[in-house]
BALO-788344 format. One record per residue (C-alpha): y, x, z. Coordinates in steps of 0.5 Angstrom, whole numbers, plus 500, padded with zeros to 3 digits. Each point is the difference from the previous one (the first is absolute). Layout:
! residues N
<atom north="Y" east="X" up="Z"/>
...
***
This chain:
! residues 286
<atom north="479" east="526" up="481"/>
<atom north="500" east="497" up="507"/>
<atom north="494" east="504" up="503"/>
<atom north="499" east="498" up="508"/>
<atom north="503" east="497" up="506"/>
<atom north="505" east="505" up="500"/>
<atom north="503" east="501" up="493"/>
<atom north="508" east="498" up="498"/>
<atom north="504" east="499" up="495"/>
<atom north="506" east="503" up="499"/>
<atom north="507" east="497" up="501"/>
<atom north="506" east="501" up="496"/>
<atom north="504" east="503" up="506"/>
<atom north="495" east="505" up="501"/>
<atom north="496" east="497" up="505"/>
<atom north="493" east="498" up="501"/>
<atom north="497" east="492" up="501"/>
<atom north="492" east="499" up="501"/>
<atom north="496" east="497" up="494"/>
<atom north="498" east="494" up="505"/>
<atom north="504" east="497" up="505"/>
<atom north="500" east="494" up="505"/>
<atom north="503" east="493" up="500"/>
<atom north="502" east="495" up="506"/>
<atom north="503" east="494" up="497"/>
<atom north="498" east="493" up="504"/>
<atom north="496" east="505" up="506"/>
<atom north="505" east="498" up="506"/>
<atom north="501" east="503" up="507"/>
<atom north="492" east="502" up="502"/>
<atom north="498" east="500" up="494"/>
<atom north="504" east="505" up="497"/>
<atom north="500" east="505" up="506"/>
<atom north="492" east="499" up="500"/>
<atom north="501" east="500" up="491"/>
<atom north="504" east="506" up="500"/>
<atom north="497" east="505" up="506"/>
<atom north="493" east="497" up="496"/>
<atom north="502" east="504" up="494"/>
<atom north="503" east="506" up="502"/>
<atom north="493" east="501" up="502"/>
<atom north="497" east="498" up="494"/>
<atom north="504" east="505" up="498"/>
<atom north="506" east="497" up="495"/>
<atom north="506" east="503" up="502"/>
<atom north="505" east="496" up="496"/>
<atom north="502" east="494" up="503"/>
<atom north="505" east="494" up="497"/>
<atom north="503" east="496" up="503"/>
<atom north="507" east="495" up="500"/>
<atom north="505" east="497" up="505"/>
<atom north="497" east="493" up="496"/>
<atom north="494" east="501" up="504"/>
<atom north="502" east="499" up="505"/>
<atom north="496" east="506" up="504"/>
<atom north="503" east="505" up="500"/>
<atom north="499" east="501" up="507"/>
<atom north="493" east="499" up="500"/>
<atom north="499" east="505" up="495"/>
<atom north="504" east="505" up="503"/>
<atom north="495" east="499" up="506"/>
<atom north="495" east="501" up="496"/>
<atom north="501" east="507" up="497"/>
<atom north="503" east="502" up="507"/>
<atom north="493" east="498" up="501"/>
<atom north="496" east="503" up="495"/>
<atom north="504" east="506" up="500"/>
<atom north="497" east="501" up="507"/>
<atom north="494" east="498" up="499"/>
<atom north="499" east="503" up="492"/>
<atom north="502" east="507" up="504"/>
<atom north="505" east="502" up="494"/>
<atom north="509" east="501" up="500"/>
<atom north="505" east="495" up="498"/>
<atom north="501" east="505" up="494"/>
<atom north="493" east="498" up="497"/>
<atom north="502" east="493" up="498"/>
<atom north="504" east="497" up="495"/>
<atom north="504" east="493" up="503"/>
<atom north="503" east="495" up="495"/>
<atom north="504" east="494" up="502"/>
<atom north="505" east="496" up="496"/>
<atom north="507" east="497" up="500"/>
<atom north="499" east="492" up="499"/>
<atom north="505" east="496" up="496"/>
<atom north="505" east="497" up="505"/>
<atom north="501" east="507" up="502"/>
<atom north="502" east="503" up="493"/>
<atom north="506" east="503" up="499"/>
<atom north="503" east="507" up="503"/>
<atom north="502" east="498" up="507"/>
<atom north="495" east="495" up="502"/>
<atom north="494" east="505" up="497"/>
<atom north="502" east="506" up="505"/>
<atom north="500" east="494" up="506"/>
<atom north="493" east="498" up="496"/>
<atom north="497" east="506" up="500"/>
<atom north="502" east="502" up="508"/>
<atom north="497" east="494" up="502"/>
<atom north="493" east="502" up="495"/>
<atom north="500" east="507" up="504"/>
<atom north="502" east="498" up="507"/>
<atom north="494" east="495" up="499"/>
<atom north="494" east="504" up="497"/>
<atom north="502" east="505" up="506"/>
<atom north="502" east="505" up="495"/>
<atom north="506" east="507" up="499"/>
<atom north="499" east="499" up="493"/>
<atom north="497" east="496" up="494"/>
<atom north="494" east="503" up="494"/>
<atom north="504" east="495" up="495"/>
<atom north="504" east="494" up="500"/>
<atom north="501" east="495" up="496"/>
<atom north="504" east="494" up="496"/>
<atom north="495" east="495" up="501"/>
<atom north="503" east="496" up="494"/>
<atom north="505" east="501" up="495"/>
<atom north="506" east="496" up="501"/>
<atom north="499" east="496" up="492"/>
<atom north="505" east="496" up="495"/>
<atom north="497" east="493" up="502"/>
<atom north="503" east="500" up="507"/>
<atom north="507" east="506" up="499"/>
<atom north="504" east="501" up="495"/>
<atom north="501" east="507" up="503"/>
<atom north="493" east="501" up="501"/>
<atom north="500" east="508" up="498"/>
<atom north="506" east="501" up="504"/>
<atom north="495" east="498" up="507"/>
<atom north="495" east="504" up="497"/>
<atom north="504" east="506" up="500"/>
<atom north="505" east="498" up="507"/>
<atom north="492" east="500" up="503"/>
<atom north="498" east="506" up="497"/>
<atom north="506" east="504" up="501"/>
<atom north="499" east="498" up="508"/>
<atom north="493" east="502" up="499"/>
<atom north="501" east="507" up="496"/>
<atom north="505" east="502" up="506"/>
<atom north="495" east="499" up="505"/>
<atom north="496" east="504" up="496"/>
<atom north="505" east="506" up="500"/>
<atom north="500" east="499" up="508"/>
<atom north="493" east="501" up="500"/>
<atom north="498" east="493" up="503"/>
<atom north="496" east="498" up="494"/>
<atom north="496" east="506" up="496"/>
<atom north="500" east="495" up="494"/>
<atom north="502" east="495" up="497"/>
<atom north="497" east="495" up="495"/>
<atom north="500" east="493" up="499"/>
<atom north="495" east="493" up="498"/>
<atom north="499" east="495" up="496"/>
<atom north="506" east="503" up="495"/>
<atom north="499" east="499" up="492"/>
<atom north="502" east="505" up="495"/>
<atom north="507" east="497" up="499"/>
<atom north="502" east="500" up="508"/>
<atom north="496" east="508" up="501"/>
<atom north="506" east="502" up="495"/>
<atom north="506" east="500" up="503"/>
<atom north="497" east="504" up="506"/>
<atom north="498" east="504" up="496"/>
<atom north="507" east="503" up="499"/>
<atom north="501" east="501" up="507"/>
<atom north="499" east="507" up="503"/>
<atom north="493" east="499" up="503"/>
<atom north="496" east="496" up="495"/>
<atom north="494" east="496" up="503"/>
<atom north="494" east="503" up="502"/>
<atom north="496" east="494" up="501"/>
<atom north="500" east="493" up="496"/>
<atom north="495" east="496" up="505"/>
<atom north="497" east="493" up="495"/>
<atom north="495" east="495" up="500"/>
<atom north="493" east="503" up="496"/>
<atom north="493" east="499" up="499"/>
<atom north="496" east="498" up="494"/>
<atom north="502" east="493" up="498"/>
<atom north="508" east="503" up="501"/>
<atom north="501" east="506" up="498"/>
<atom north="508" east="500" up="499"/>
<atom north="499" east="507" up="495"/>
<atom north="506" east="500" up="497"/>
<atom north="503" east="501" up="506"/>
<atom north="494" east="505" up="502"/>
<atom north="502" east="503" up="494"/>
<atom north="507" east="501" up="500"/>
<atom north="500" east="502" up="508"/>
<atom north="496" east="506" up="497"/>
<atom north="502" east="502" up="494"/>
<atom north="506" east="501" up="505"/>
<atom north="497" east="504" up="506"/>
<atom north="499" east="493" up="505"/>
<atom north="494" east="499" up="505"/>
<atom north="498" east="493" up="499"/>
<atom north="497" east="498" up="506"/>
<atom north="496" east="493" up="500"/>
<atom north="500" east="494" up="504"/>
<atom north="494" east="494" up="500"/>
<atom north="496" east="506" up="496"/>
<atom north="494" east="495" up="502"/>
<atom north="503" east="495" up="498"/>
<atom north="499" east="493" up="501"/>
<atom north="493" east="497" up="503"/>
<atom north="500" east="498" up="491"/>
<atom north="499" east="508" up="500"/>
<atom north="495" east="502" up="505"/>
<atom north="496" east="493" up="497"/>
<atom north="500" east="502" up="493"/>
<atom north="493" east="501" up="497"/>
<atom north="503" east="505" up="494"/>
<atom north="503" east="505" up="506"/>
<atom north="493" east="498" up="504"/>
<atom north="496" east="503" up="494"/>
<atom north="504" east="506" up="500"/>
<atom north="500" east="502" up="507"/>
<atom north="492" east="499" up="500"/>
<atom north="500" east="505" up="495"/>
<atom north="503" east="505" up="505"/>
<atom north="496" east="497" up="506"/>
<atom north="507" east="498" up="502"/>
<atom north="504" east="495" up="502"/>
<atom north="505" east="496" up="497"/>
<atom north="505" east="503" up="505"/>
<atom north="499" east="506" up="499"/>
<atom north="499" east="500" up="492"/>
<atom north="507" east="496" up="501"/>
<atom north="503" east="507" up="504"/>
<atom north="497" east="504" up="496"/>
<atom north="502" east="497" up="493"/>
<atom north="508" east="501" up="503"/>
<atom north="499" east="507" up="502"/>
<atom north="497" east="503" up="493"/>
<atom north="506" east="497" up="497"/>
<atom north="504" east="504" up="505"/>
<atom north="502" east="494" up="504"/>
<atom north="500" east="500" up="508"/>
<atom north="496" east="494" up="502"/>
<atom north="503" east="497" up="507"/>
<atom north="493" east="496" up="502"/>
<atom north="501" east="496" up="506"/>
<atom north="494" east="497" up="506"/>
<atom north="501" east="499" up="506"/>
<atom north="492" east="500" up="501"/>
<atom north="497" east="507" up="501"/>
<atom north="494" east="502" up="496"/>
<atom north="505" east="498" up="494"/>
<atom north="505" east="504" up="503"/>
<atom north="495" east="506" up="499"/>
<atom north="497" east="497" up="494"/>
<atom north="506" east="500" up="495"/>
<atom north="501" east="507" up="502"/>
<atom north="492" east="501" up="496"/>
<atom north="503" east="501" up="493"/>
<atom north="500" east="507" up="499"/>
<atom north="493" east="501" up="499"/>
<atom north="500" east="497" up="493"/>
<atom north="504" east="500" up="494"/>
<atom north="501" east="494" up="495"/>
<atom north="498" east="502" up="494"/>
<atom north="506" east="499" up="494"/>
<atom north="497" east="494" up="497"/>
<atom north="501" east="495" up="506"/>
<atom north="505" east="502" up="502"/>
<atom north="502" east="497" up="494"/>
<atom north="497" east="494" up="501"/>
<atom north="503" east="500" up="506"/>
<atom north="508" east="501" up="498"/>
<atom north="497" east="495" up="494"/>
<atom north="499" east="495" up="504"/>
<atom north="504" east="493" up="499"/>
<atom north="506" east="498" up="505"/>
<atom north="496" east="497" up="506"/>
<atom north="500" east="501" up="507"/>
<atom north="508" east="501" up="500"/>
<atom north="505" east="499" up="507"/>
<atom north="504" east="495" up="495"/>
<atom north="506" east="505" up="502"/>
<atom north="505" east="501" up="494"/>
<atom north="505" east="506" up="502"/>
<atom north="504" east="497" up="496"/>
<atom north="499" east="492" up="502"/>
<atom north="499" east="501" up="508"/>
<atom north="506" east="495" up="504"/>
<atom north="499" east="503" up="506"/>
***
């Protein structure tokens, strides 16, 4: 059980990620160096990002900021990028993730990422661009450009192929939060040593305004955000809140001074589909 701030799970390659982390989707220029410099103050040390955010250079800005500012190493922080989709493949992924690296102002990555999987609906021979990625992907980790490697938004059908390979995934980052859980994915990713990370752990405004989650925070003297957070992280999921707004930077990091008690958290993996992105791995055209 995830105790503080500074507590981690241990991934399949021996390595270690924190229990909670920072997302910085729809966070631009600016924003995203103010968001992410803002973080590492308040503490998270692992930040997400992707080359579809288009920001990775703010977000590099950021942690050479907040690197500064926090007064800590480049070695205490855990980096996250992904390799969008148009890019998948072996060639195109070594360029994607130079271009990522280059970017964020960094000599390595934390973890990379298939953002998406390559499906059915859209290639024939969509396991054959799973693997050509992730050979590229497993190269660069033998060089030691990435220390992990991982993926998003993969189902169990496309996890298994990978998990064949020489270097398996430490990491499957999905949507989760009470509403869309996706457990049997969760359940297959652990049962086979695979961190999930959870993006939208806040889910929809549907989420934050549910008068059932809204009961319970108040029971805790919380707040929906935070129960959201903490409900992830007693599942042994990494939740990826993200704010550009400083006082709620900090206060999704106040979740570990209470615990859920096994009955809601129940409740809450119970509750009906709402609140969900409407992305189907399997069904998405982009």
């Amino acid at each position: 059980m995830a105790k503080t701030i500074n507590s981690k799970f241990k991934m399949n390659d021996g390595r270690e990620i924190p229990v909670i982390g920072f997302g910085t989707w729809k966070a631009d220029g600016d924003t995203a160096a103010m968001s992410a410099c803002e973080a590492i103050k308040a503490g998270y040390r692992l930040l997400d990002c992707a080359s579809l955010y288009r920001n990775e250079a703010g977000v590099g800005e950021g942690i050479a900021r907040g690197i500064k500012e926090a007064g800590i190493k480049r070695e205490d922080l855990f980096i996250t990028s992904k390799v969008w989709n148009r890019m998948r493949g072996y060639e195109k992924t070594k360029a994607a993730f130079e271009k990522s690296l280059t970017a964020l102002g960094l000599d390595y990555m934390d973890l990379y990422l298939i953002h998406w999987p390559a499906v059915k609906k859209q290639f024939e021979n969509w396991e054959e661009i799973n693997l050509d990625t992730w050979r590229a992907m497993t190269e660069l980790c033998k060089e030691g450009k990435i220390l992990s490697i991982g993926v998003a938004n993969f189902k169990e059908h496309h996890l298994k192929a990978l998990m064949e390979t020489e270097i398996k995934p430490a990491v499957d980052q999905i949507e989760f939060h009470p509403g869309y859980t996706q457990m049997e994915t969760v359940k297959f990713c652990q049962e086979n040593g695979i961190i999930v990370e959870g993006w939208s752990p806040l889910g929809s405004g549907a989420v934050l305004a549910d008068e059932r989650l809204a009961a319970i925070a108040a029971k805790y003297g919380k707040s929906v955000a935070q129960i959201c957070l903490r409900f992830a992280i007693q599942n042994d999921i990494v939740p990826l809140p993200k704010s550009v707004t400083p006082s709620r930077i900090v206060s999704n990091l106040e979740v570990f001074d209470f615990e859920l008690k096994d009955e809601d958290v129940a409740a809450m993996a119970a509750m009906p589909l709402f609140g969900w992105s409407g992305y189907n791995s399997d069904e998405v055209d982009f």
